[in-house]
C-alpha positions in Angstrom: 3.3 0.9 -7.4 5.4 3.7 -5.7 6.3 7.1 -6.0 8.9 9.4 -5.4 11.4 11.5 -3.6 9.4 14.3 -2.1 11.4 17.2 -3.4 10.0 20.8 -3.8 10.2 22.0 -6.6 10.0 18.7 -9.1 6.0 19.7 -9.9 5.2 17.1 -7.4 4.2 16.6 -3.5 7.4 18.2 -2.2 8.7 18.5 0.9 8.6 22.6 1.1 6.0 25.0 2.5 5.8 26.5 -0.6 2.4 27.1 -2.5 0.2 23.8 -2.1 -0.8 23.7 -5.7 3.1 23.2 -6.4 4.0 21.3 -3.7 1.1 18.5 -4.1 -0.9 20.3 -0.6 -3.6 22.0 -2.0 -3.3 25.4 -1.6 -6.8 26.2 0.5 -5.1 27.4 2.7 -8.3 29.5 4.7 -10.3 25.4 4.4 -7.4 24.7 6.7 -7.2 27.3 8.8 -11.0 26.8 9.2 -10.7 23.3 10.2 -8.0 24.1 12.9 -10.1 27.3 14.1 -13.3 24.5 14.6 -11.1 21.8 16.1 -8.2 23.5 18.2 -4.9 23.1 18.2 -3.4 21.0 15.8 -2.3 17.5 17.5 -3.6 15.0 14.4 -2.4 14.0 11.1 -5.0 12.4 9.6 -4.3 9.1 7.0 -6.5 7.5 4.4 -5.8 4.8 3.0 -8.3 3.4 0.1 -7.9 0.3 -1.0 -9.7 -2.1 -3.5 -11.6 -3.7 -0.4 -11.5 -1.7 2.7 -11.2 2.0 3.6 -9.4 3.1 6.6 -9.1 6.5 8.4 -6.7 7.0 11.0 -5.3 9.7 13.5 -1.7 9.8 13.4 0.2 11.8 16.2 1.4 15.1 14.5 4.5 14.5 16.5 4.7 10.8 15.3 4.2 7.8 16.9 0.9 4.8 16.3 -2.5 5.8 15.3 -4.4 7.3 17.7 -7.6 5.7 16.7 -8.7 3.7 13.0 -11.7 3.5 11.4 -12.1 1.0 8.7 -15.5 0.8 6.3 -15.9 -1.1 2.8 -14.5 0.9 -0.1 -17.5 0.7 -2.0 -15.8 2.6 -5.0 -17.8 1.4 -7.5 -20.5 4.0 -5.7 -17.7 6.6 -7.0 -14.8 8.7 -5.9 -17.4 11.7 -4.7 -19.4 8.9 -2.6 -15.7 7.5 -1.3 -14.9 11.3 -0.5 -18.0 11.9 1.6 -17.3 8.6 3.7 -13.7 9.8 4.5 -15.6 12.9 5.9 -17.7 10.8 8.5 -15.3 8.2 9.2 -13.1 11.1 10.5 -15.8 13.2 12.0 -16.3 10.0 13.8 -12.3 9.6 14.3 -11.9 13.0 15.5 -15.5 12.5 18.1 -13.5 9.4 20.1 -10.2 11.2 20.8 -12.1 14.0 22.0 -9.2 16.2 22.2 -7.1 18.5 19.5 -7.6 19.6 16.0 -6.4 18.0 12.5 -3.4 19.8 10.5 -4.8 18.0 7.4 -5.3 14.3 5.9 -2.9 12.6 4.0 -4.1 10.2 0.9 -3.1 7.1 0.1 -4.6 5.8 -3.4 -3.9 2.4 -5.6 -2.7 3.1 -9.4 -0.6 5.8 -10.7 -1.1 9.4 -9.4 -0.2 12.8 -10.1 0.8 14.3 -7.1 1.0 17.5 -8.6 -2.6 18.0 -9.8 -4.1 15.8 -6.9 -5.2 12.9 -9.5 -5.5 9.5 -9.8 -4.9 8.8 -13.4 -5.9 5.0 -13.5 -7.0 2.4 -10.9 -8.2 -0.8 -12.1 -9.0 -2.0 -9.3 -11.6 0.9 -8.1 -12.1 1.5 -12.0 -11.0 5.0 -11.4 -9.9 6.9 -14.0 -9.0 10.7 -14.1 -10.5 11.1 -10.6 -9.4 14.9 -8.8 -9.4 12.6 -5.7 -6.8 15.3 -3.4 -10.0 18.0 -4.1 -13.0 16.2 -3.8 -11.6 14.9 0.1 -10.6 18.7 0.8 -13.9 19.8 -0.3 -15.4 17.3 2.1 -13.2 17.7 4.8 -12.4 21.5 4.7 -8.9 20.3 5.1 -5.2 20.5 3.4 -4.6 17.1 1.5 -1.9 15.3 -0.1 -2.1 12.4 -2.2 0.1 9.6 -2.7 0.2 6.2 -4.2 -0.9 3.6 -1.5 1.7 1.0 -2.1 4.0 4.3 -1.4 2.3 5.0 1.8 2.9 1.3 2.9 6.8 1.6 2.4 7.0 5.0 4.0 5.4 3.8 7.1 7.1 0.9 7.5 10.1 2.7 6.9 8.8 6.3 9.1 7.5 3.7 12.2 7.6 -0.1 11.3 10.3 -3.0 10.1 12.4 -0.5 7.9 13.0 1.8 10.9 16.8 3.7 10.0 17.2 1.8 6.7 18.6 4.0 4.0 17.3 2.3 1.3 13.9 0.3 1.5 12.1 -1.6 -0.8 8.3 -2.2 0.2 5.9 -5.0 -1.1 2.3 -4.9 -0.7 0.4 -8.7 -1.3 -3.8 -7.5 -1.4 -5.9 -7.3 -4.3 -3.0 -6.3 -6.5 1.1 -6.2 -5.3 2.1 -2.9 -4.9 5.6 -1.2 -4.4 7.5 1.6 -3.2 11.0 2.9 -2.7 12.2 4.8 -0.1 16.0 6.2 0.1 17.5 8.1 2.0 14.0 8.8 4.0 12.5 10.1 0.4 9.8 8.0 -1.5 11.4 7.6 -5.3 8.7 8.7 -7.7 10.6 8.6 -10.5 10.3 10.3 -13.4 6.7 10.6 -13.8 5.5 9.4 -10.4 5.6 6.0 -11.6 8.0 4.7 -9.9 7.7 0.8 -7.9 5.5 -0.7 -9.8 6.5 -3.7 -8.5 3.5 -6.0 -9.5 4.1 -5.6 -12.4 7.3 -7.3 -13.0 7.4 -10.2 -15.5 8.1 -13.4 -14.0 7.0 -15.2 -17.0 7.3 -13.6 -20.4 4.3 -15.4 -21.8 2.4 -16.5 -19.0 -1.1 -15.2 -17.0 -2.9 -12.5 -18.4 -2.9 -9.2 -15.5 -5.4 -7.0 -15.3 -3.1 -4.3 -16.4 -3.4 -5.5 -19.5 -0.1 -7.7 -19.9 1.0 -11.3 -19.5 3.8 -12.6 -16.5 3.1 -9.9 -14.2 3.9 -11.2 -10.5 1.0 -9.9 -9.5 -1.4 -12.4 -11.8 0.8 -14.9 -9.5 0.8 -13.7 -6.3 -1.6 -11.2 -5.3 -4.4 -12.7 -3.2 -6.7 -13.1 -6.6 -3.7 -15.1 -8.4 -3.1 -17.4 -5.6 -6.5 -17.8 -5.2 -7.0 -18.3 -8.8 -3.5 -21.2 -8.3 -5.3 -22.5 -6.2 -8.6 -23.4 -7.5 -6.8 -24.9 -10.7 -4.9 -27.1 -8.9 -7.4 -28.7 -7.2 -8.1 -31.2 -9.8 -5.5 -33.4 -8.7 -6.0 -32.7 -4.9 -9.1 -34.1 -4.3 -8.0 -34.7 -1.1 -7.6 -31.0 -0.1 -9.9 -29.3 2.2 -9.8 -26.5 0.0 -11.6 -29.0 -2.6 -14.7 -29.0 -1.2 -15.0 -25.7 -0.6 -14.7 -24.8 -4.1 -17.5 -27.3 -4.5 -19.7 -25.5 -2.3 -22.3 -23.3 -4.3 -21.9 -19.5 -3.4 -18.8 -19.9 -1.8 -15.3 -18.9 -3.6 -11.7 -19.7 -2.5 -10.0 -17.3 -1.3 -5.9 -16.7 -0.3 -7.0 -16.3 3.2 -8.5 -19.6 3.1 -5.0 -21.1 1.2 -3.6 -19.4 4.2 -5.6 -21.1 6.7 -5.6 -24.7 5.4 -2.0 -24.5 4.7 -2.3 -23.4 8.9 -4.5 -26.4 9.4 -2.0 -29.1 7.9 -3.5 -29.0 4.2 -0.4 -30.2 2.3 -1.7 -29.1 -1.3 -2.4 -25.4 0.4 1.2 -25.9 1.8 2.4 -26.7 -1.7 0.3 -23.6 -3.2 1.9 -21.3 -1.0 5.9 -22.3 -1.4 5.0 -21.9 -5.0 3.9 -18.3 -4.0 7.0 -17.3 -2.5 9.3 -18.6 -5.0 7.4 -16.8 -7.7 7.4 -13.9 -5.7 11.5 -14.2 -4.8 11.7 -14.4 -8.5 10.8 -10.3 -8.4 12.3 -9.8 -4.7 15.6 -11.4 -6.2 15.7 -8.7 -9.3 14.7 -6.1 -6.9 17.7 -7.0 -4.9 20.2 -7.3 -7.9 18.8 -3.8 -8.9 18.7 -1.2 -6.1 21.1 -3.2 -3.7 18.6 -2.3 -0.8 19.4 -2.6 3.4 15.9 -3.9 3.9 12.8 -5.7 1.7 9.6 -5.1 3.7 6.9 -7.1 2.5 3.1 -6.7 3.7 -0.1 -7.8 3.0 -2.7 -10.3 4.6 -0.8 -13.1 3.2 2.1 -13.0 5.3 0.1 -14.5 7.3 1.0 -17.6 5.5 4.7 -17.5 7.8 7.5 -19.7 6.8 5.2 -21.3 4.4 5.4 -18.8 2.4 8.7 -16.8 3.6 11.2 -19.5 3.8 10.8 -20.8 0.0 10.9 -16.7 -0.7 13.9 -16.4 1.2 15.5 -20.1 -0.3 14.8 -19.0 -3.9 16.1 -15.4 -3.5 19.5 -16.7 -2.3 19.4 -18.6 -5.3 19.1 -15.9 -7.6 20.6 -12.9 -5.3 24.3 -11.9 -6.2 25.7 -12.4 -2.8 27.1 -9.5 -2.1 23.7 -7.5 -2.4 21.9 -10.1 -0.3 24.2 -10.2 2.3 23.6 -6.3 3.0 20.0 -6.7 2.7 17.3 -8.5 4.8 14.0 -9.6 3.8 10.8 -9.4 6.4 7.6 -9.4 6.8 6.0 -6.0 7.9 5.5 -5.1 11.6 2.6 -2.4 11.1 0.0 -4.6 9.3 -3.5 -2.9 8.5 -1.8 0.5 9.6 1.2 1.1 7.4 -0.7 2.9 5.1 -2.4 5.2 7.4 0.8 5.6 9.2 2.5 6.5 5.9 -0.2 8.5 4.4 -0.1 11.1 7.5 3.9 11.0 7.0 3.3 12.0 3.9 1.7 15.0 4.7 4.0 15.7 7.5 6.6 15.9 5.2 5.1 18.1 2.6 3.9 20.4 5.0 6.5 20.2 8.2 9.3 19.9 6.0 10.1 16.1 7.6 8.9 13.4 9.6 
């Protein structure tokens, strides 16, 4: 999904110093102060970002620059936000114990589904089966820290744009292939939130007016296509007529299920129906990226995600089928690459985040 500008005073996670309740920081302001008083002088941002898989905590320069150190853990959401919120705490006790040196300003959130940045919620994930979650309290409660929160897919795009592939662009345009696809905008160096922070929800863009069912509930979503589940999914229905593919007897093999990072690695290993799986992938996906293209006119598409791992199998259909469908002049301004801070981008973005609500920029 994505999010938006960072402006103070829109009821969301501004970029002023202003009141935190307002301004999406939580105002507790004497939990921060505590936690600088215990650590030192502020040097760390810390960023979080939870996904439907993995959880990762990372310590972000306060000045900028890569992670100092990450920590990454199993989400384990379905033991609940509270349990989730307690983890964030140890992983970045534990964060905080290897640097050894310097005090944390506060933690920056990143969260799948839609999000009030205002009140600090998470109004609906279905892939943590959140709903209604106070998520930006329960980690300051358990921290004794500040917190933003932010969509996740946001978080990606500002990072790559803050420190990865997007570096200088004015408008950006960020994918994220994992569980689900998520999105965000960034121009002119501010996420877009639109107008109810709801803004980038690229995954769910129809491709196919009648086709897969999505877990959000409609049909044709790119997402039901190309996340990891939906190639996986490709995949595995295909294989009746490619007996021959490695991938076949996989599927065959009790207790085991085919996943995209296998698709990725037969296609690797000269698996010709995995090759085939893949192009498919990217021209659904340029379907979306060409749209996106046509629409915001960006400088640069960023698109993440353990699947572009995949390479030209997957990029250069993407990038064949999007010139097919591009207006010219709006692909000629724009390029379209894979991300340069994978497994970080988030983290990265997530500490931005807070950077800029608090600092008043990156």
């Amino acid at each position: 999904m994505t999010s938006s500008q960072p402006d103070a005073g829109t009821g969301g996670g501004g970029h002023g110093h202003g009141d935190g309740e307002r301004s999406g920081c939580p105002g507790r302001e004497k939990t921060g102060d505590r936690g600088r008083d215990r650590a030192g002088a502020p040097r760390w941002i810390a960023g979080v970002d939870i996904g439907g898989t993995n959880l990762r905590v990372g310590l972000v320069p306060l000045e900028g620059g890569p992670p100092g150190v990450i920590r990454r853990e199993r989400t384990r959401a379905g033991q609940g936000p509270a349990h989730v919120a307690a983890k964030v705490a140890d992983m970045l006790r534990s964060a905080v114990g290897e640097v050894g040196r310097g005090g944390v300003a506060g933690i920056g959130v990143g969260c799948p589904g839609p999000v009030d940045r205002g009140a600090g919620m998470v109004l609906e994930t279905p892939n943590l089966g959140w709903r209604h979650v106070p998520l930006r309290d329960l980690v300051a409660d358990a921290t004794g820290l500040p917190v933003t929160l932010e969509n996740d897919a946001n978080c990606a795009a500002y990072g790559e744009w803050w420190q990865g592939a997007g570096r200088g662009a004015e408008r950006l345009i960020g994918l994220t292939l994992g569980t689900g696809i998520g999105g965000g905008i960034v121009l002119g160096g501010e996420i877009y939130h639109g107008a109810s922070d709801a803004a980038g929800e690229v995954g769910h863009m129809s491709v196919d007016f009648d086709g897969r069912l999505c877990a959000c509930g409609s049909r044709g979503c790119v997402e039901a296509y190309a996340s990891g589940p939906g190639i996986a999914a490709r995949a595995v229905e295909g294989l009746a007529d490619a007996a021959d593919s490695s991938l076949a007897g996989i599927a065959r093999t009790d207790g085991v299920r085919v996943t995209a990072r296998m698709v990725c690695e037969a296609a690797a290993g000269g698996d010709g129906y995995a090759r085939r799986v893949l192009a498919e992938t990217g021209r659904i996906l340029a379907v979306a990226v060409a749209n996106l293209v046509n629409l915001f006119n960006p400088d640069v598409i960023v698109v993440a995600g353990g699947v572009t791992a995949a390479g030209d199998h997957l990029f250069r259909p993407l990038r064949d089928e999007v010139r097919r469908r591009a207006f010219p002049s709006a692909l000629g301004a724009c390029r379209v690459v894979p991300a340069e801070l994978p497994g970080t981008a988030g983290v990265i973005g997530a500490a931005g985040v807070f950077k800029g609500a608090v600092y008043g920029g990156v």
